[in-house]
VEXPATI-473645 format. One line per 4 residues: their letters; for each residue x negated, y negated, z of C-alpha. Coordinates in steps of 0.02 Angstrom, whole numbers. Last residue first. Layout:
BEGIN
a = X,Y,Z  ...
end
This chain:
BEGIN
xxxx = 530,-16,-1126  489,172,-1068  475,306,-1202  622,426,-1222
xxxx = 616,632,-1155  623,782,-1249  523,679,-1380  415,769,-1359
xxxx = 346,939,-1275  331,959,-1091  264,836,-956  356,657,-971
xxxx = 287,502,-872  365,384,-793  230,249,-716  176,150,-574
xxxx = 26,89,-540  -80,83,-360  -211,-36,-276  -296,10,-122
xxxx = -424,-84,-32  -542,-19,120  -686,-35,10  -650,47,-146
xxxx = -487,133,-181  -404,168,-325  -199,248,-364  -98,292,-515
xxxx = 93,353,-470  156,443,-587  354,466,-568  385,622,-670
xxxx = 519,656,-802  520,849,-845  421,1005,-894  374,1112,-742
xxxx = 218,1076,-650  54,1188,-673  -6,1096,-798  -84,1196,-956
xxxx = -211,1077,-1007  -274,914,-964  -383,804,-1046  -500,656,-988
xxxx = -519,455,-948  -592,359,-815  -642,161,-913  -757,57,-823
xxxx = -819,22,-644  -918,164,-594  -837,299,-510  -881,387,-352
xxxx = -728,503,-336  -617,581,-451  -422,680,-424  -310,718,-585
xxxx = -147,784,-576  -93,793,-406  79,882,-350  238,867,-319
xxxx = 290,737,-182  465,686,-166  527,514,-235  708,558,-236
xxxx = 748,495,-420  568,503,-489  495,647,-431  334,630,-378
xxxx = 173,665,-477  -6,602,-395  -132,521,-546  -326,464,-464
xxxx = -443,361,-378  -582,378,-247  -736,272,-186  -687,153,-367
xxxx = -759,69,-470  -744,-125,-494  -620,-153,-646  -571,19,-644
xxxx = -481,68,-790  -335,208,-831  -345,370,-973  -242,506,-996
xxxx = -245,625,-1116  -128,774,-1120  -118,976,-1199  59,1093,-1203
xxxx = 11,1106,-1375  -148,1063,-1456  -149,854,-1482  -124,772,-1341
xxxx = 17,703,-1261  -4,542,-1182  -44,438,-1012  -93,281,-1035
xxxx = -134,174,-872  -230,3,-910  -253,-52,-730  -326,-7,-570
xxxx = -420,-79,-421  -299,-244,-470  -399,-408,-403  -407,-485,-225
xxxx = -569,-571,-241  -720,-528,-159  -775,-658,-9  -739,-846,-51
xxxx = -696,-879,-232  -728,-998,-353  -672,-1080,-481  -685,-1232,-609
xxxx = -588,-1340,-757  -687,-1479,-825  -581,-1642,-846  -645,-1758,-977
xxxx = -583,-1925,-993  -657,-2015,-1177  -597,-2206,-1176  -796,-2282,-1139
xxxx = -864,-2149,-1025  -762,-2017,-898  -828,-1854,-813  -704,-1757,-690
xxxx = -736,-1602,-608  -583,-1504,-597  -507,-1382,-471  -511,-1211,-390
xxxx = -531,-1125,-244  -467,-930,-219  -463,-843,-57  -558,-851,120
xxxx = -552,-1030,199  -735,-1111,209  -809,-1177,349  -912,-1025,377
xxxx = -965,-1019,195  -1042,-1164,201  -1064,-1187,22  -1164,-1335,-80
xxxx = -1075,-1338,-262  -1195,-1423,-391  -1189,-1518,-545  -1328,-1537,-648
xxxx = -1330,-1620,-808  -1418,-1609,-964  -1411,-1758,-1104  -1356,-1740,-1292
xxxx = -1383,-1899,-1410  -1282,-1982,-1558  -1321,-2146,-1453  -1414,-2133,-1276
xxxx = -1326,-2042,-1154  -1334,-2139,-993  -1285,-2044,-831  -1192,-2082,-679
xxxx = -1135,-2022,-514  -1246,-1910,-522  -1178,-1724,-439  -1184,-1647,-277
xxxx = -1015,-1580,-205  -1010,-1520,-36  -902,-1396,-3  -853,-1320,185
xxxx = -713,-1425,227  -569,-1404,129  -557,-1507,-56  -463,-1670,-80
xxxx = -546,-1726,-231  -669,-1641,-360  -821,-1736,-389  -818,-1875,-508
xxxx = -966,-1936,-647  -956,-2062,-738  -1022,-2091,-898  -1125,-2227,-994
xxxx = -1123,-2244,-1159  -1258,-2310,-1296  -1197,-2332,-1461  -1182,-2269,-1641
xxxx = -1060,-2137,-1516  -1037,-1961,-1544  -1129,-1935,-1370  -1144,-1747,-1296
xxxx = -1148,-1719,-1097  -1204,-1539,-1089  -1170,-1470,-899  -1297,-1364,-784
xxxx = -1222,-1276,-630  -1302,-1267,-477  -1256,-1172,-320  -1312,-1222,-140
xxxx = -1280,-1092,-9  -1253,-1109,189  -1279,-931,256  -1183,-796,223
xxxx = -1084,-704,334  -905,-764,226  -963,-700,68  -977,-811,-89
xxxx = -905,-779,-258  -919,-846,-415  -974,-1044,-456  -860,-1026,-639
xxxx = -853,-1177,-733  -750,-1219,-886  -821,-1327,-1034  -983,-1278,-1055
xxxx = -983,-1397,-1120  -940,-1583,-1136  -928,-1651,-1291  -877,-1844,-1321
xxxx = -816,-1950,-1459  -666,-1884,-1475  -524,-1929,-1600  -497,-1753,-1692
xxxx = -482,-1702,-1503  -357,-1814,-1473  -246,-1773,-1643  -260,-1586,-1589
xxxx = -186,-1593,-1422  -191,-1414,-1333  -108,-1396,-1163  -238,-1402,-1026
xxxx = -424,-1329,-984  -378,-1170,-927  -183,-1141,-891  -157,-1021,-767
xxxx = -334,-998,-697  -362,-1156,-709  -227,-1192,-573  -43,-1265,-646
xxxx = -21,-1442,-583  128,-1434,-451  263,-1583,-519  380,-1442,-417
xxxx = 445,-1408,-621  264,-1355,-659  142,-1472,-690  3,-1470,-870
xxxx = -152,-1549,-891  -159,-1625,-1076  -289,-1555,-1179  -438,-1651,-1245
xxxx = -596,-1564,-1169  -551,-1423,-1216  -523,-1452,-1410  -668,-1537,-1422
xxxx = -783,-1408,-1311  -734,-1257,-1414  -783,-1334,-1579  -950,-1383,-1498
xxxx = -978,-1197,-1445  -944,-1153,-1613  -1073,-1242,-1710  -1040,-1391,-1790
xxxx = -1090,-1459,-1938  -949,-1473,-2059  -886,-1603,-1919  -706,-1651,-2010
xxxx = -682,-1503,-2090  -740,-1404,-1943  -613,-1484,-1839  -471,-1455,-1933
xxxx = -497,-1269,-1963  -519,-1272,-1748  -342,-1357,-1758  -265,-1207,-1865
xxxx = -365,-1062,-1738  -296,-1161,-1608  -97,-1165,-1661  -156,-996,-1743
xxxx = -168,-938,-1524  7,-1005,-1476  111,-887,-1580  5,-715,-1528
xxxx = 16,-792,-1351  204,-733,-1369  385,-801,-1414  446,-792,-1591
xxxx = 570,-880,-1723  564,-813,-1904  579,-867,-2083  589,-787,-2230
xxxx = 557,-614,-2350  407,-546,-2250  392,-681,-2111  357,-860,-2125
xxxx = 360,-968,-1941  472,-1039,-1820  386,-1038,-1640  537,-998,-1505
xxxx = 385,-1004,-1393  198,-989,-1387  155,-1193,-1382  -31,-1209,-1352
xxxx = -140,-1171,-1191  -317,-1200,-1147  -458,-1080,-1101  -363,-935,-1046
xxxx = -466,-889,-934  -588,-957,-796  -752,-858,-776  -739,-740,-641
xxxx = -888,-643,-711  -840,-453,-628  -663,-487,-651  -577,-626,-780
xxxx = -484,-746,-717  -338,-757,-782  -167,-773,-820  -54,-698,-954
xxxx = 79,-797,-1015  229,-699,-960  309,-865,-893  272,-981,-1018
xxxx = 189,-1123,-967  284,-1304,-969  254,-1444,-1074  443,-1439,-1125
xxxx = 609,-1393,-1063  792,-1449,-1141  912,-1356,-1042  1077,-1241,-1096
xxxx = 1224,-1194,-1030  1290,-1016,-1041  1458,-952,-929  1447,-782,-844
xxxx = 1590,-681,-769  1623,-551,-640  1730,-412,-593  1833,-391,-429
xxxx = 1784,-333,-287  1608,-430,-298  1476,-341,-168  1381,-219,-341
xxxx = 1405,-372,-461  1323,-509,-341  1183,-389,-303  1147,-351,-485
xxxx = 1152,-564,-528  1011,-568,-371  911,-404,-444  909,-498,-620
xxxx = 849,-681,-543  695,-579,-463  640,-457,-578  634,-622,-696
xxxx = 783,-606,-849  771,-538,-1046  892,-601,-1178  1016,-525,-1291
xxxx = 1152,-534,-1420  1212,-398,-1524  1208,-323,-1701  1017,-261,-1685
xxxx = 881,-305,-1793  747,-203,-1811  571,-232,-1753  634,-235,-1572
xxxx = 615,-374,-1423  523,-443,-1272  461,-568,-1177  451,-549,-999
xxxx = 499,-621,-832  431,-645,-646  398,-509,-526  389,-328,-611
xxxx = 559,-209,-650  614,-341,-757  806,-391,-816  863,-339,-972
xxxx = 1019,-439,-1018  1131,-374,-1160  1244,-432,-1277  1433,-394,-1346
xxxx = 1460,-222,-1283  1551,-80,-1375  1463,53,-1299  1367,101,-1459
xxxx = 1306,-84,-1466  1241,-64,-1283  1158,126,-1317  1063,31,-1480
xxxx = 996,-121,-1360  930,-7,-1219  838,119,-1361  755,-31,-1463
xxxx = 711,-84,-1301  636,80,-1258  689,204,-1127  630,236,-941
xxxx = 583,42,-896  695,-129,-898  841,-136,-774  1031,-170,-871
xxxx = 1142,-278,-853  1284,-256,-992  1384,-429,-1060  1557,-387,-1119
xxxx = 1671,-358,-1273  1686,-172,-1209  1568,-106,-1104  1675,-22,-973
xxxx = 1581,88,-861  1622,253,-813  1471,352,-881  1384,191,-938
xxxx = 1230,258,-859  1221,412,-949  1184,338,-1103  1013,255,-1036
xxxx = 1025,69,-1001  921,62,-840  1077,58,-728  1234,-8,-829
xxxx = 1281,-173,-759  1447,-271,-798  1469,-448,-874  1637,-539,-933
xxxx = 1605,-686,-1033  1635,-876,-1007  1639,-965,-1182  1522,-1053,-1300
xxxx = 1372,-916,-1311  1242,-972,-1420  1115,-816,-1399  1046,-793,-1572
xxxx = 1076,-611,-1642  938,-495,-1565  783,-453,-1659  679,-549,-1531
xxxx = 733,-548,-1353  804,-710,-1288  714,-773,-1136  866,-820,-1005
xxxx = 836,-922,-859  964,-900,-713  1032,-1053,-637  1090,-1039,-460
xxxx = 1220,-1169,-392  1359,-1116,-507  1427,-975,-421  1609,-919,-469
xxxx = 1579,-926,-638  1428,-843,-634  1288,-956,-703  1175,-930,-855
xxxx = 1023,-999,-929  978,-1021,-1116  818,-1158,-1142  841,-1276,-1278
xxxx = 642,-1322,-1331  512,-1450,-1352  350,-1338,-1345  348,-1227,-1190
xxxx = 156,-1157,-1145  77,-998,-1209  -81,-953,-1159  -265,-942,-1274
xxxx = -444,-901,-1254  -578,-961,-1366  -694,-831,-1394  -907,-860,-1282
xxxx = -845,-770,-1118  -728,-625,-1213  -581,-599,-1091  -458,-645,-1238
xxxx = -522,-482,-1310  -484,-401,-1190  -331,-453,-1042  -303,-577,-967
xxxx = -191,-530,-822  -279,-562,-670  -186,-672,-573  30,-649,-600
xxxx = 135,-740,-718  89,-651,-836  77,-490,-919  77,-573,-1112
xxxx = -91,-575,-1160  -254,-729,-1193  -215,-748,-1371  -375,-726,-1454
xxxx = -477,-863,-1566  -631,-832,-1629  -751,-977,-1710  -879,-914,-1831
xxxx = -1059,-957,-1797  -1160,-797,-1786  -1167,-818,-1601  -988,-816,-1602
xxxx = -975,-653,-1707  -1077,-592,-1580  -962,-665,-1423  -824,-588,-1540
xxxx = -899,-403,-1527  -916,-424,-1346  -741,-459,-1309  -690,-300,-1431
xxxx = -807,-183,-1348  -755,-235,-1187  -869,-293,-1074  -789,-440,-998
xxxx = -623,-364,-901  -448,-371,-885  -407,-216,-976  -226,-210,-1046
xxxx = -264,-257,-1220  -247,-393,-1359  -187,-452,-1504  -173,-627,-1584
xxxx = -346,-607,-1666  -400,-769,-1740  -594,-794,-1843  -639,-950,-1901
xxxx = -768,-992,-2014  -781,-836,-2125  -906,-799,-2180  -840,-640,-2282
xxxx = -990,-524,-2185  -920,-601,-2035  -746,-543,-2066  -802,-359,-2114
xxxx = -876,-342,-1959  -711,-404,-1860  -614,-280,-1953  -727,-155,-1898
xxxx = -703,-176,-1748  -513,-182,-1748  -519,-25,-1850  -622,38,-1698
xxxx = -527,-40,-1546  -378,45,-1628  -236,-16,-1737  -48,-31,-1707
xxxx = 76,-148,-1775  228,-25,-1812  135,45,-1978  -40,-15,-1970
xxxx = -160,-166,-1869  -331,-191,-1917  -238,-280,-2099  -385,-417,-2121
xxxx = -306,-560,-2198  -445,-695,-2271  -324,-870,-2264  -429,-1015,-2337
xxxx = -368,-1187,-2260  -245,-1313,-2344  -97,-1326,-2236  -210,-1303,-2056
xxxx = -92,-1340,-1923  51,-1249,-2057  156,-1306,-2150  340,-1257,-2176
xxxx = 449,-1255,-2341  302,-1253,-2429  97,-1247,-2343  98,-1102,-2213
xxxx = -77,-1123,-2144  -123,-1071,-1962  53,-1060,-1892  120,-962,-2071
xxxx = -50,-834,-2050  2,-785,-1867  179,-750,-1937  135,-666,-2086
xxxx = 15,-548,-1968  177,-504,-1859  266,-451,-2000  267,-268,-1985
xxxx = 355,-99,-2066  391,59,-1972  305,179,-2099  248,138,-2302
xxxx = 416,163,-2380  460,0,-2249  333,-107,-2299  165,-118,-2191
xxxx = 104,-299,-2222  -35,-311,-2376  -200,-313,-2332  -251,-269,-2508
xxxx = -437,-236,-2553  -440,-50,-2500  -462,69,-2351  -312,109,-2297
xxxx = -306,53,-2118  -463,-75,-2140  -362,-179,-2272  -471,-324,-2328
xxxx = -470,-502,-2362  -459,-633,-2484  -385,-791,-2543  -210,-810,-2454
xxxx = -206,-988,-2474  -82,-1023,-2614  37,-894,-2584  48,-933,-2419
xxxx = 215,-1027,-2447  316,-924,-2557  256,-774,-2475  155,-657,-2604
xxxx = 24,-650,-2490  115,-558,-2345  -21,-544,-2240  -105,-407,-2144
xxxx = -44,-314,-1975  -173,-421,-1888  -355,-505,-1904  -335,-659,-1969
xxxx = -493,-742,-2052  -507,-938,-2085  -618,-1000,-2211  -616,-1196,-2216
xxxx = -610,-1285,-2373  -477,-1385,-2334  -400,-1377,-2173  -274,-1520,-2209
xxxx = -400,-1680,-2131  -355,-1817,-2264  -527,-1853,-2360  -657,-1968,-2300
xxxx = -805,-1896,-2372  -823,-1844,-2207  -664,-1792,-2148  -533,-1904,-2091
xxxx = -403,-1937,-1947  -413,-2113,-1892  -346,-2161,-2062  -175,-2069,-2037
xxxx = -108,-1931,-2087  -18,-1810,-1947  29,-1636,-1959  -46,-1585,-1795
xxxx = -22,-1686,-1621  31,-1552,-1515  186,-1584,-1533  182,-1611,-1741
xxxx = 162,-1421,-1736  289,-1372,-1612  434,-1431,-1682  398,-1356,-1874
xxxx = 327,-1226,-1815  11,-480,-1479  34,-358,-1621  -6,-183,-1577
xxxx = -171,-124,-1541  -233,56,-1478  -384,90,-1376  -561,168,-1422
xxxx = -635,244,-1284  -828,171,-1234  -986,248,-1219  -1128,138,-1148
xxxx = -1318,105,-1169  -1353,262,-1282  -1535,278,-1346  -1590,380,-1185
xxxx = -1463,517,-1217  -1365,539,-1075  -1217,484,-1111  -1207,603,-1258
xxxx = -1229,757,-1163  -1097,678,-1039  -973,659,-1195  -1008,836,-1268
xxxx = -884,929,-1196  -730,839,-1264  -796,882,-1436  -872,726,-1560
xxxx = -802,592,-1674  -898,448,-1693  -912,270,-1686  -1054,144,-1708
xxxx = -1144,19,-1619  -1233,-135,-1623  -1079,-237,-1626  -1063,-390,-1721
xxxx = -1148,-358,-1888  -1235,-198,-1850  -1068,-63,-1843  -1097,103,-1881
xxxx = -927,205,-1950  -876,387,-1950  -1041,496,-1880  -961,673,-1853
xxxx = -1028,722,-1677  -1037,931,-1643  -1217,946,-1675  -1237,831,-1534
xxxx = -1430,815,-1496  -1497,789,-1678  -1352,673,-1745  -1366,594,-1583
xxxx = -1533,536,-1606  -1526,488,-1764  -1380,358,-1732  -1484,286,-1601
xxxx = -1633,269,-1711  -1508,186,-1832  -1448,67,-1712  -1597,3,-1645
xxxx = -1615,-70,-1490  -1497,35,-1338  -1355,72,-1448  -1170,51,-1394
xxxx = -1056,190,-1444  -874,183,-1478  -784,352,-1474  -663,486,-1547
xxxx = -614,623,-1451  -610,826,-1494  -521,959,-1370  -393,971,-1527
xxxx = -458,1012,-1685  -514,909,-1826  -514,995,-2004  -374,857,-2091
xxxx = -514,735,-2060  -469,586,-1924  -337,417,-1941  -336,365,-1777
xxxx = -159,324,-1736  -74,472,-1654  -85,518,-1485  79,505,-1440
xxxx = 138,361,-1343  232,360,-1129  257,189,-1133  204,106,-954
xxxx = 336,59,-792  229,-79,-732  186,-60,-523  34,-168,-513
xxxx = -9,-263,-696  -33,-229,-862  68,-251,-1013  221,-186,-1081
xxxx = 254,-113,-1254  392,-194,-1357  394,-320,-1232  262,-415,-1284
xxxx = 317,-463,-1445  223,-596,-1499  59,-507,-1415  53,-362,-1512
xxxx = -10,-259,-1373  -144,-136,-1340  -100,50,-1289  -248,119,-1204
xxxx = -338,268,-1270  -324,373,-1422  -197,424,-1545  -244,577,-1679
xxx = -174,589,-1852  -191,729,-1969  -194,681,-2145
end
């Protein structure tokens, strides 16, 4: 079978830095396109697509069939998404948005996958009597359907044996969502992982030790799936029933309306709970990316469980700690002694022209070859570990699928261009000494962050331990850092939940476990914004405990420009009593605001017993007072022992998010042919792809030019460039209103693999 890639590379989001994530000036993966499994006939100049049907589906369907003669019906989806995809010539996409059953056409994009100390943290593995269902069994999960959509399971694990039940392999086409094995293509485990966190039940347990694990394999050789297998898989979960529904995967686009994100506020609407890890392009704004954008999905970031943290000093300079990540697949960094370290450019083999590797640390700047690339040239050289420091503010988790014989740890853009300064002034050659810190309750720095354009609702919703989390793999045991890790520890507590209140619907689910985090503080004792870490850091044993639901349980007031005139916004709240008895809450404002908000709310309400009660709060604006930028807080609400805090934002004029994002550029599939694709969050007056060369920065030439767009995916082939085959610095640029926003990118023009992939 021929394969064909499409679209924007999604993430497995344990292992971020296998393939980066979005955000302004990432080096991006150069992929082929080659995951979409098409008939051996299909020629180049072709693209598969997700359509979304104006009312009926089948009409829809019908209707293309007679104005496209060239579209090849492959799936219709009615369960979650009233779609379908199809397979149709380049040429024919405007016919087909133009058809007046066709509300949108979407690319399909490419996913990749994003215990035992981190379970009983967040208050999980515990059996006592305040903690029982409702014929007053111990709370284990029982019962409860939970589908993982990932690479598949390994079901013959010792300890998921027992609760793999069902499931289905979209990839292949069959009843067994096996993992990839290695006579199969680049083999995966990240699905076993997920699966372990949610219900391992032997050597470790799980959140959820007795629930029903239905594997979905979306996700094929090397962890990568499109939005339509993905789709599909989500379909198929529904039609299981099952209860819960986690996808630890994600994508680039920060945005609502993604075909994934609005498949899982269906499913949502159909009962099941889904769970998505929220991304791995943190720290800065805007990094959510789909599905975890979906308004109605529970959204998930990373934070520290109780864990030894890896730093280094140079011997000669012990004031400044620099924070290690260790990258997975690399031997376990537990350095004793002082070791030499050197730096070696971006890590390619020409860089260590002259350099001495030997028995030594190697510094080396992430971008322009893989990890699996950097990691393999280091061993070569002789070198005992490597450090990859970031080419974007703040740090990254990374790592390979193989293992490789040497130690190694990522480092923040910032703490790897200090240690690069020290070695390029020092006359004589440095060393490094490892101590190591015992951190917890903290986020993870590449957690992504939200909120999400166009609604600016507040994501992720909560957070949940996403590092060094030990879980099964093919064969064993693992350790791994990601969303991917944190989002089962939800997707294992929502099990718990709807064991105990067989009754609930989703958005009641939701509320418990937001409404019962812990708020987080950085290590300033600064609490993290809503934006960064939603509600709080998930506690399962308090929300088993509630006796209150508040939802929605995020607000979002949206934005307000400066010339207009004084505004009052309402919001309307759910106040829920569990209670036999009568409560009375309390309700606070937000505290120590600017001038130019007025908060309006009761200050309290009676909610009779086992009874729901509306509530309006309201935000009343001078915008004139107001300071331009991002406001944010919590509303608090307390009655009997139950404190809720209720996350909220707003902004004042249009926020300052990324005019661009989601660059893939990749070769297509006649020769000397491309696809690229990027996404504009809010249109753009003008955006497009300029070439520069990428040592001295010189201007070559512009690849693709377009004006007027809408916001959404710009995408198209190329043919025949006019630039000679090489390395090119791509720089991706939008600009709407006075604002430009630009990405970064290597790409390679000419026939792979002349040139490596970026890391």
């Amino acid at each position: 079978m021929k394969r064909v890639q499409a679209c924007i590379l999604l993430v497995l989001l344990g292992c971020s830095g296998l393939i980066p994530h979005m955000a302004a000036a990432e080096t991006y993966p150069v992929t082929p396109r080659a995951m979409e499994t098409v008939s051996d006939e299909q020629q180049s100049g072709r693209r598969v697509v997700i359509v979304s049907a104006k009312g009926n589906v089948d009409n829809a369907v019908e209707q293309v069939k007679d104005a496209v003669p060239s579209a090849k019906i492959r799936h219709v989806f009615k369960v979650v998404y009233g779609g379908f995809s199809l397979d149709l010539l380049e040429e024919d996409i405007d016919t087909l948005k133009k058809l007046d059953g066709i509300a949108r056409v979407d690319d399909i994009a490419i996913y990749q996958p994003s215990l035992e100390g981190s379970i009983p943290f967040v208050g999980a593995g515990k059996s006592d009597k305040r903690h029982l269902g409702p014929g007053g069994e111990a709370l284990t999960g029982k019962g409860v359907k939970v589908g993982v959509i990932d690479t598949g399971v390994d079901y013959e694990h010792p300890d998921l044996r027992a609760n793999v039940k069902g499931g289905y392999d979209v990839i292949d086409e069959d009843e067994d969502p096996m993992e990839t094995k290695a006579d199969q293509g680049e083999p995966t485990f990240h699905g076993t992982h997920v699966a372990g966190v949610i219900a391992a039940n032997g050597r470790i347990k799980g959140v959820a030790p007795e629930a029903e694990i239905y594997a979905y394999r979306a996700l094929g050789p090397g962890g990568q799936g499109t939005t339509e297998q993905v789709l599909e898989a989500i379909e198929k979960a529904v039609a299981d029933g099952v209860d819960v529904l986690n996808l630890s995967l994600g994508n680039t686009v920060n945005g609502p309306d993604w075909p994934t994100s609005l498949a899982l506020d269906r499913a949502v609407d159909k009962g099941v709970v889904a769970v998505t890890s929220s991304g791995n392009s943190g720290p800065n704004m805007w990094t959510v990316g789909s599905p975890g954008t979906s308004a109605k999905a529970i959204s998930v970031g990373a934070s520290l469980p109780p864990v030894e943290i890896p730093y280094i000093t140079l011997t000669n300079e012990k004031e400044r700690r620099l924070e290690l990540t260790p990258l997975v697949g690399a031997k376990p960094w537990k350095l004793k002694r002082d070791i030499p370290i050197v730096e070696a450019g971006h890590g390619l083999v020409s860089d260590y022209k002259g350099v001495d590797a030997k028995g030594k640390l190697v510094l080396v700047k992430r971008g322009r070859s893989t990890f699996a690339e950097k990691m393999e040239t280091a061993r070569k050289a002789g070198a005992t570990g490597i450090l990859i420091y970031n080419n974007l503010k703040g740090s990254f988790a990374g790592g390979v699928i193989q293992p490789v014989d040497l130690i190694g740890a990522s480092l923040s853009k910032e703490d790897g261009e200090w240690l690069l300064e020290q070695l390029d002034h020092s006359k004589k050659e440095l060393s490094v000494r490892t101590g190591y810190e015992q951190k917890q309750d903290l986020l993870a720095s590449f957690s992504s962050r939200g909120p999400v354009t166009e609604t600016w609702e507040v994501k992720p919703d909560l957070v949940a331990p996403g590092v060094a989390i030990q879980s099964t793999v093919p064969k064993g045991y693992l350790g791994l850092n990601g969303t991917s890790m944190a989002s089962p520890h939800v997707a294992g507590a929502a099990a718990l939940l709807i064991q105990q209140h067989p009754d609930w619907n989703p958005e009641q689910v939701k509320a418990a476990l937001m409404n019962t985090t812990k708020r987080l503080v950085d290590e300033e004792g600064r609490e993290y914004m809503p934006h960064e870490q939603g509600a709080g850091r998930l506690q399962v044993d308090k929300a088993l405990e509630t006796k209150t639901l508040v939802y929605p349980s995020s607000l979002t007031f949206g934005t307000w420009e400066k010339k207009a005139p004084r505004t009052k916004r309402e919001l309307t709240i759910t106040i829920e009593n569990m209670e036999s008895k009568a409560r009375v809450y309390h309700i606070a404002p937000p505290l120590g605001e600017l001038d130019g908000i007025e908060w309006e709310t009761p200050f309290s309400v009676t909610v009779g017993p086992n009874e729901k009660k509306q509530v309006t709060l309201a935000a009343d604006i001078d915008p004139a007072l107001l300071q331009e930028g991002l406001h944010a807080g919590t509303v608090e609400i307390t009655g009997g022992s139950d404190t809720i805090r209720l996350p909220y934002v707003l902004f004042m004029e249009e926020p300052n998010y990324p005019r661009v994002m989601a660059f893939q550029f990749a070769h297509g599939d006649a020769k000397n042919s491309y696809y690229y694709e990027y996404y504009l969050p809010g249109g753009a007056e003008e955006s497009g792809i300029a070439l520069f060369d990428p040592d001295t920065f010189e201007f070559v030439d512009v690849l693709v030019s377009h004006e007027q767009s809408e916001r959404g995916m710009v995408s198209g082939e190329l043919s025949d460039l006019s630039v000679a085959p090489g390395r090119y610095r791509a720089l991706v640029f939008a600009k709407s209103e006075g604002v430009k926003d630009t990405i970064e990118a290597f790409i390679d023009v000419g026939e792979p693999p002349l040139f490596p992939k970026e890391g």
